[in-house]
N, C-alpha and C positions, 0 to 999 in steps of 0.2 A: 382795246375795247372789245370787250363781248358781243356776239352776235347772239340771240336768243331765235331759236326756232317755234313757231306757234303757229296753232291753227288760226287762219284768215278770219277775219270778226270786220263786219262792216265799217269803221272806221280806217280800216286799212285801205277803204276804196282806194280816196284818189293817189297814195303813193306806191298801190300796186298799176292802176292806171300810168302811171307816170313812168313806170318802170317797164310796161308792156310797150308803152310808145317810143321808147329809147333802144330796147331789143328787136322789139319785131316792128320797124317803121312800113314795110311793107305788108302785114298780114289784112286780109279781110275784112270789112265789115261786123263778118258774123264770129271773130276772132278778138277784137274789142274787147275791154274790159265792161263795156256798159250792157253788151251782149252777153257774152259768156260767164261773166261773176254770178248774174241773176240764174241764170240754168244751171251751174256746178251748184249754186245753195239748197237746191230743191234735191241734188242726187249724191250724195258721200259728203258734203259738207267737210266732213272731217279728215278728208281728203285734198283738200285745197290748205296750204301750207304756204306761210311768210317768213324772211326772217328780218327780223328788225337788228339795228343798231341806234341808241338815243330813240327807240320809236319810232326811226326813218325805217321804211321799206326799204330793204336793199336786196334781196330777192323771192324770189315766190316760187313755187310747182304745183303741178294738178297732179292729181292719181286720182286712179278709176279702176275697179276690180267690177268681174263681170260676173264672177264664180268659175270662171275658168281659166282668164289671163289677167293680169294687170297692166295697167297702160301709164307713162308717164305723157304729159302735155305741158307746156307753158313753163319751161324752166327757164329762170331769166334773171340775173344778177346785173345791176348796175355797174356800166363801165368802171365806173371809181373805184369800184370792191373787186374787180374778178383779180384771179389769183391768190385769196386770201383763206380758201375752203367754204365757201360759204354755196357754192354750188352743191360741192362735194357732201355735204350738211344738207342741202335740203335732200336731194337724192337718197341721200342713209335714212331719212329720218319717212322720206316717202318708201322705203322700199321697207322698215320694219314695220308702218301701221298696215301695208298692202301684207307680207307676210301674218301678221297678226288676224287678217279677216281669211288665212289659210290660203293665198296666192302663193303659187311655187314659180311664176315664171313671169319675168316684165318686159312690156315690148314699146318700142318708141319710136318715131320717126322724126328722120332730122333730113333736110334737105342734101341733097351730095352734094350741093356746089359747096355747103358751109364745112370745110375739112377741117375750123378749129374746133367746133361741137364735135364730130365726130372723133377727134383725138381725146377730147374731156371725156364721154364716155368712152370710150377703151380703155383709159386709166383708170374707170371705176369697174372695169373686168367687161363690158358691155361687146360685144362679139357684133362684126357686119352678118346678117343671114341673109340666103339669097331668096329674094323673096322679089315679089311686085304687089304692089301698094295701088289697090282700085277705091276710088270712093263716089259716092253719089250725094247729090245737096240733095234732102228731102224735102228743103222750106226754100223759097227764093230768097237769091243772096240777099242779106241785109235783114232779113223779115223778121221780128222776135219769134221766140217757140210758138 
């Protein structure tokens, strides 16, 4: 069966929803698909990326170009599907639209306790950098934009 890569289109809601709550059962609030879909459509739209199988959501990724770096978020394939390339597929296909708007470099974070994420990227050439990761909520958790 073919997997088809596309850009997310509001029908895709609830079986990218569905697929966000099977990956990341512990993220956020503001990390939600009911959250987060509405804010990524307003900013790169064409940046937010599904891939279907029969039309089913079976994975998705975010990307974000700043003008200086690119960023991957939300990369998440259905347990039933991993191992199949379909990770590896959204990744290629987010890192040539982020290259295409002139991004030379993509940065990501993945938690260190998750070591099978971080072996996935290493095999797509992804390097550990030493770095430390600050961030600040500027909205109260939960709060729409």
């Amino acid at each position: 069966m073919a997997t088809d890569i596309l850009t997310y289109q509001p029908e895709h809601f609830d079986g990218v929803d569905k697929l966000w709550r099977e990956a990341f059962p512990d993220d956020p609030p503001w990390n939600r698909a009911a959250t987060a879909i509405p804010a990524k459509m307003q900013v790169q739209p064409d940046l937010f990326l599904v891939a279907l199988e029969d039309q089913t959501v079976v994975g998705s990724i975010m990307a974000g170009y700043d003008g200086h770096r690119g960023w991957l978020y939300a990369a998440a394939v259905l347990t039933s599907y991993r191992g199949a390339g379909i990770g590896a597929a959204l990744v290629r296909e987010a890192e040539v639209r982020l290259q295409a708007l002139g991004c030379a470099k993509v940065n990501l974070q993945v938690r260190a306790t998750n070591k099978a994420v971080l072996g996935f990227y290493e095999s797509l050439d992804y390097a550990i950098e030493e770095r430390v990761s600050l961030g600040k909520r500027l909205r109260p958790t939960g709060s729409p934009r």
